[in-house]
C-alpha positions as CSV (number, residue, x, y, z in Angstrom):
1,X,0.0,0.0,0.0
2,X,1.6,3.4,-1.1
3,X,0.8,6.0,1.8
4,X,0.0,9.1,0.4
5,X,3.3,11.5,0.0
6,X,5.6,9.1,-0.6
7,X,7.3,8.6,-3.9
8,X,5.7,6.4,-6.6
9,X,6.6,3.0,-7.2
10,X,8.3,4.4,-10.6
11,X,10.6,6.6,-8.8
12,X,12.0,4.4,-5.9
13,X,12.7,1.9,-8.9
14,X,15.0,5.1,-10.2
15,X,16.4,6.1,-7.6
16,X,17.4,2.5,-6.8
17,X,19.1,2.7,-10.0
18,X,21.0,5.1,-9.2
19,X,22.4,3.7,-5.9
20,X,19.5,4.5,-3.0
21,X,19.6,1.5,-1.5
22,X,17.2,3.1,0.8
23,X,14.3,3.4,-2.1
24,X,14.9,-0.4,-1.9
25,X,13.9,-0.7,1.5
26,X,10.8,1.1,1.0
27,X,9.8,-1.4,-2.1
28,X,10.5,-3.8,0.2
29,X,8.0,-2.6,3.1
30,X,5.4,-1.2,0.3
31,X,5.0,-4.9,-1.5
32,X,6.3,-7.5,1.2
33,X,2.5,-8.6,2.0
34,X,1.6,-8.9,-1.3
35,X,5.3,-10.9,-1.5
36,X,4.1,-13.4,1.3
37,X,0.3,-13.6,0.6
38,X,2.3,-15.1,-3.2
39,X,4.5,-17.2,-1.3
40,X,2.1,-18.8,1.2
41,X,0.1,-19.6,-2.4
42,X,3.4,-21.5,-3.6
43,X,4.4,-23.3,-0.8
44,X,3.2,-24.6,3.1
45,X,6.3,-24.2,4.8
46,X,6.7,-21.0,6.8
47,X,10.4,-21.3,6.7
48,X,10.0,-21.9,2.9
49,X,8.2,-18.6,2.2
50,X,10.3,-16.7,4.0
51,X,12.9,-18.0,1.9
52,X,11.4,-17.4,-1.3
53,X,10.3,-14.1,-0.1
54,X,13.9,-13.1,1.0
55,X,15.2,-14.5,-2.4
56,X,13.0,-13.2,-4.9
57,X,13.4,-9.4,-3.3
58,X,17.6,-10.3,-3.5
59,X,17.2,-11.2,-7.2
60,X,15.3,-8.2,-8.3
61,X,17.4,-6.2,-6.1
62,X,20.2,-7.1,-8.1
63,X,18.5,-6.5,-11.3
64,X,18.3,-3.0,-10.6
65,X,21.7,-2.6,-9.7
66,X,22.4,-3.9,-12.9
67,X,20.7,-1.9,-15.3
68,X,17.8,-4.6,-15.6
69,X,14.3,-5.5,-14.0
70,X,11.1,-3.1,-14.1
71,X,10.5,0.2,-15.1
72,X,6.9,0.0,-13.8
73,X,4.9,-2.6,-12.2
74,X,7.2,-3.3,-9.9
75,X,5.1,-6.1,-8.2
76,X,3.9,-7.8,-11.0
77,X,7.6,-8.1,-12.1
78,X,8.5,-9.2,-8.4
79,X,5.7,-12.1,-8.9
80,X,6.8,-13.0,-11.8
81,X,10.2,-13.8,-9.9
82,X,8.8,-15.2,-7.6
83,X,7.5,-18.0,-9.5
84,X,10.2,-18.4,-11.2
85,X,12.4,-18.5,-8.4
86,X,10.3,-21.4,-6.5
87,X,10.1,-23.4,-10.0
88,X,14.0,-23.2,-9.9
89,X,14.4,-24.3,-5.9
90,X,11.7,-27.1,-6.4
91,X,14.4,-28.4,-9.6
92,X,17.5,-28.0,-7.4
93,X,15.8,-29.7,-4.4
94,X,14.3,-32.3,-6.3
95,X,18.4,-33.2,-7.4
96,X,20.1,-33.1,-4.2
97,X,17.7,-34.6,-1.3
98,X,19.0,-36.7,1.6
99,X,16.7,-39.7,2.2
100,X,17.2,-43.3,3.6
101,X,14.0,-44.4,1.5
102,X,15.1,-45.2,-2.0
103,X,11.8,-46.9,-2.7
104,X,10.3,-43.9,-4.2
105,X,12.7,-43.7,-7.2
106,X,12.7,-47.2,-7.9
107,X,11.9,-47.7,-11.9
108,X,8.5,-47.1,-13.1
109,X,7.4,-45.2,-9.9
110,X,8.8,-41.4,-10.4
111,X,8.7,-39.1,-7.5
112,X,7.1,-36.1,-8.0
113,X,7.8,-32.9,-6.2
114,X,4.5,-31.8,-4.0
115,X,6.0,-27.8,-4.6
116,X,6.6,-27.9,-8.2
117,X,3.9,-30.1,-8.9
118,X,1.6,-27.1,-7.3
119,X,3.5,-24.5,-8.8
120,X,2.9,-26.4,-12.2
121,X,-1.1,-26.8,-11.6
122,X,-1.0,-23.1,-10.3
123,X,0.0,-22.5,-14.2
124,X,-2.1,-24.9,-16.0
125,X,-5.1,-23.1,-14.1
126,X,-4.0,-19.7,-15.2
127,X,-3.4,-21.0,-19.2
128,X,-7.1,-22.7,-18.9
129,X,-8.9,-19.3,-17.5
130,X,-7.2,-17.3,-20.9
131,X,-8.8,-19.6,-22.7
132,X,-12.1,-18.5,-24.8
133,X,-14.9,-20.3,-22.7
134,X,-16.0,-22.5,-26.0
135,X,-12.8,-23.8,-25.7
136,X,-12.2,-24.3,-22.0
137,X,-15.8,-26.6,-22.4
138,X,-14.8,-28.8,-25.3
139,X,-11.4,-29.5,-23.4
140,X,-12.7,-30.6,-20.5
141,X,-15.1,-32.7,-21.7
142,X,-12.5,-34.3,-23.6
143,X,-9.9,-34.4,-22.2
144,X,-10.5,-33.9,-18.9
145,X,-13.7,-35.7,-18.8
146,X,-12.7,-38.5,-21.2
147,X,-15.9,-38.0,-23.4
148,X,-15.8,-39.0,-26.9
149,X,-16.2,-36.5,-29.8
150,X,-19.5,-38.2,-30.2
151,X,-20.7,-37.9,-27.2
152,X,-19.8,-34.3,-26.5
153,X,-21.2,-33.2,-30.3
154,X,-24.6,-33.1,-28.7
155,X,-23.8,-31.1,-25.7
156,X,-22.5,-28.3,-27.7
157,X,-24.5,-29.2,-31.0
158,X,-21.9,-29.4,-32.8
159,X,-20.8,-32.5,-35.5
160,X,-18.7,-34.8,-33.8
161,X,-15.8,-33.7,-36.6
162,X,-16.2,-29.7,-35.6
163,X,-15.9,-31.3,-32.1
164,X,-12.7,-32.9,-32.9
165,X,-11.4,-29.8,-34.4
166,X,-12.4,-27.1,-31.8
167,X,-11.0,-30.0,-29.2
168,X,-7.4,-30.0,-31.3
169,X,-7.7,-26.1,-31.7
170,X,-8.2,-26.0,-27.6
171,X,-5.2,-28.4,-26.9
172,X,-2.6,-26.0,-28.8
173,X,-4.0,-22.8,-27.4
174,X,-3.9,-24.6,-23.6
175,X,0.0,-25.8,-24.8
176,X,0.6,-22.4,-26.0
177,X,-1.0,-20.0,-22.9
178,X,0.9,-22.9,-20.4
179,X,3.9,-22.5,-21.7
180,X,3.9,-18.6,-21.6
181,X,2.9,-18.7,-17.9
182,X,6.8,-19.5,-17.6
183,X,7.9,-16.4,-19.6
184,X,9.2,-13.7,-17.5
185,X,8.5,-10.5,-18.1
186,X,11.7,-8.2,-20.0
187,X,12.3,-4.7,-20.8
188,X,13.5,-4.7,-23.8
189,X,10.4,-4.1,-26.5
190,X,12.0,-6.4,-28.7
191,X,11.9,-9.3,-26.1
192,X,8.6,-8.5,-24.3
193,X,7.5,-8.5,-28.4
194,X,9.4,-12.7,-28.3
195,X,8.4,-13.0,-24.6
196,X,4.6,-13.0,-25.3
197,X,4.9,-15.0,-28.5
198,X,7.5,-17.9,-26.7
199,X,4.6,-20.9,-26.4
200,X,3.8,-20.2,-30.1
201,X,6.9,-20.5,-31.2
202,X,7.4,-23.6,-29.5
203,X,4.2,-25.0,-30.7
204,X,5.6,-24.0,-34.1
205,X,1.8,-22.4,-34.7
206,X,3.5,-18.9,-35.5
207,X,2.4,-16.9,-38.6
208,X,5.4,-16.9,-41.3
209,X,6.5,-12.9,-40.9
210,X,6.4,-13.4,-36.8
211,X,8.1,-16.7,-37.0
212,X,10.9,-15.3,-39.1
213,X,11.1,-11.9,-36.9
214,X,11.6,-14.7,-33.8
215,X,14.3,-16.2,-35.7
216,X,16.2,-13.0,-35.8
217,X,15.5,-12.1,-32.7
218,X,17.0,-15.0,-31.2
219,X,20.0,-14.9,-33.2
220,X,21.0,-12.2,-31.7
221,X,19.5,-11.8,-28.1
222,X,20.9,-14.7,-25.9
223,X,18.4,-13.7,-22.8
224,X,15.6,-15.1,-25.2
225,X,17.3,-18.1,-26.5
226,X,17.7,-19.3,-22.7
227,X,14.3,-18.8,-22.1
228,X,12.9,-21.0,-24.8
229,X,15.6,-23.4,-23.5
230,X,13.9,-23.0,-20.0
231,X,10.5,-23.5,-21.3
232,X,11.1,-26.0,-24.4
233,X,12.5,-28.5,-21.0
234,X,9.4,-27.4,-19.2
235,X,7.2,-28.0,-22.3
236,X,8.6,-31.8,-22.1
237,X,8.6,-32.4,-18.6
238,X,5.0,-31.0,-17.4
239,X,1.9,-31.4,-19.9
240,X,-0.8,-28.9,-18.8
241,X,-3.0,-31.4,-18.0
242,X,-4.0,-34.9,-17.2
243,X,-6.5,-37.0,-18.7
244,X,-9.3,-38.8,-16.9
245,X,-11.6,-42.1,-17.4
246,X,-11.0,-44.0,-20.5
247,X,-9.3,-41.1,-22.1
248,X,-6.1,-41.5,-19.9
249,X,-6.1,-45.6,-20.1
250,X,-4.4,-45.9,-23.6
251,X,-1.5,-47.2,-23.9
């Protein structure tokens, strides 16, 4: 909450550049409950979210110092981090964890990680809501429900074939919006132009003239090209959702 008299968001973030640590300290006090409220969302631990609270503020901290981070919206940016930096700490802790029970990562049982397994619902959820609401319907009917183009034609009153289409058109968008949720947000207009375009390109569903604007873009900008890396590992790792019933018993 700004109190009134005190200096914009936008000006603390300038002065910070300029070497106040002090405007830092007010960011800090302004946005740290909104910074926590976040981190209890992520994950149950109380020592965790202090963590994550105390890192993310470090990282964009250091940001600024360096030329980088927001210009405005300083809180969605520090969000943004936020997620990020949890999705990074669930990776590292999923690597190096002491356990005497080895049963867990025997073959054909994988563990998965309760924190980025939230984290990675928290941004399925988000992709679905962007969704147009035709869409969200078809897809959960078939693929979450497990319904058959058939049987969902004469819900919608469509053909089962438009069905099948919509339902194809839906999966790509979800792919698409789930994989963007894992973009973080840049400064440069060129990369906040590649930044919002990132789970298209991977999809390889972007128009000719934007698809060959990526390519340059990425030839030259190596900030982008590690975060399709990030994402394109993500993209194989986590599918945005899970199937149900009979449509998740093949194979």
């Amino acid at each position: 909450m700004t109190i009134p008299g005190s200096p914009p968001d936008t000006e603390l973030l300038a002065a910070v550049r300029a070497g106040d640590t002090a405007a830092y300290g007010t960011l800090y006090e302004r946005h740290r409950a909104a910074a926590r409220q976040l981190a209890w969302g992520l994950t149950s631990d109380p020592a965790d979210v202090d963590d994550l609270v105390a890192e993310t503020f470090a990282k964009v901290f250091a940001s600024l110092r360096a030329g980088r981070g927001p210009l405005v919206a300083f809180r969605a940016y520090l969000h943004t981090t936020m997620r990020h930096v949890c999705y990074h700490r669930a990776q590292r802790d999923r690597r190096l964890e002491f356990t005497d029970d080895l049963t867990r990562y025997d073959e054909g049982q994988p563990y998965v990680d309760p924190a980025l397994d939230r984290l990675e619902r928290t941004y399925a959820a988000a992709a679905f809501r962007q969704l147009p609401e035709r869409w969200r319907d078809v897809l959960w009917q078939t693929a979450v429900e497990g319904n058959s183009p058939a049987e969902v034609a004469g819900m919608l009153g469509m053909t089962p074939n438009a069905v099948a289409v919509l339902a194809h058109r839906a999966r790509e968008g979800l792919r698409s919006l789930y994989l963007q949720q894992h973009v973080s947000t840049a400064d440069h207009p060129e990369c906040r132009w590649a930044g919002d375009r990132l789970g298209v390109h991977l999809r390889g569903r972007l128009a000719p003239r934007d698809g060959n604007r990526m390519r340059v873009h990425l030839g030259w900008c190596a900030e982008c090209r590690k975060r399709v890396a990030e994402i394109a590992e993500i993209s194989e790792i986590h599918p945005p959702y899970r199937q149900r019933h009979h449509a998740g018993s093949s194979g």
